[in-house]
Each structure stands twice: as structure tokens, then as C-alpha cells.
N, C-alpha and C positions, 0 to 999 in steps of 0.2 A: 551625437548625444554624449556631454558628458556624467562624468560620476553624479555631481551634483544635479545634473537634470533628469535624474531616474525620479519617477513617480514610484508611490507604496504600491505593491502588491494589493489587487483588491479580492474579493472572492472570486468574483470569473477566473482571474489571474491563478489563481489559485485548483479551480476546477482546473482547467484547460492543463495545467502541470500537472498534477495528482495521473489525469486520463495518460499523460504521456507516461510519466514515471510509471504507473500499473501495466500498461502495453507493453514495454518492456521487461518488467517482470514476467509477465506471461508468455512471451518469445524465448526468453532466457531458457525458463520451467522447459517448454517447448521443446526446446533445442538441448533438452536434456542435460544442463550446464546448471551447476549451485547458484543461489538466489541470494542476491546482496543483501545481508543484512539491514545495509544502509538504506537499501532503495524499500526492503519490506517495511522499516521503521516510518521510510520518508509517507508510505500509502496512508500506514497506520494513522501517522499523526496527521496527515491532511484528512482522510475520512474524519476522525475528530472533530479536528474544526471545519469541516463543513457542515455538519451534525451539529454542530454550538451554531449556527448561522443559520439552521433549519433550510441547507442545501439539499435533495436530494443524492443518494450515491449515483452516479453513470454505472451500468451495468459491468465495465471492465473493474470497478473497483471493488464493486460486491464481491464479483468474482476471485480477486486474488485477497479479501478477506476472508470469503469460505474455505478457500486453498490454505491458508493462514491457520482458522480453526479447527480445519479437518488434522494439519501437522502434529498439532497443539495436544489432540486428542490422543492421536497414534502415540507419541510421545511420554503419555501419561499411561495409556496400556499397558506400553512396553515397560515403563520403570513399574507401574504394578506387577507386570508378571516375573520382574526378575528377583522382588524380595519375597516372591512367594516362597 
């Protein structure tokens, strides 16, 4: 198959990458190793657009969104407590 015989990404295409790209995050997290900015932005932006497509989330990608907010939070604690 060449370059010009690829078909667009459709939303399945789209789940089915997103589950792979978040499983990975989550073995990473796992395995106790820093979390790819790239790969958490790449979750980020496909939950998006599966959300504008009125996909549901697969449970892996919920997952490393709440992992995402729960950071998000600590984050914000912490710089609260340090201009106390």
C-alpha cells in the first residue's frame, strides 16, 4: 500500500489509537517512568474529538483522564501552599 492509497482516519480509527496510545500511558505511570507529554496531550485531544462525535470514552481513557485531573489538582495545592 502506497502513500497515496492510505484512506482518512475515520472515528473507529481513531478509538482503536487513542485505547492503544492511553494503555501505554498507563504501563509507563505503572512502571513508575515520567509520562509523555506527547502521548498525554495525544489522549487529551482524541477524547475531544471523540466527544465532538458523541463517541463514548473506553474505560482505559477515562482512566488516564482522571489521572490527568487528579495531577492537575495536586498541582494547584501545591502552588497554593507555597504563596502562603
Amino acid at each position: 500500500m502506497g502513500v497515496h492509497d492510505a484512506r482518512p482516519l475515520g472515528v473507529r480509527d481513531i478509538l482503536g489509537l487513542t485505547v492503544k496510545v492511553a494503555e501505554r500511558v498507563l504501563q509507563t505511570r505503572s512502571a513508575g517512568q515520567a509520562l509523555s507529554t506527547n502521548e498525554l496531550e495525544a489522549v487529551v485531544k482524541a477524547a475531544e474529538f471523540l466527544q465532538e462525535h458523541n463517541m463514548p470514552w473506553p474505560a482505559v481513557v477515562t482512566e488516564v483522564i482522571d489521572i490527568l485531573i487528579a495531577q492537575m489538582k495536586t498541582v494547584r495545592e501545591e502552588s497554593g501552599q507555597t504563596k502562603a
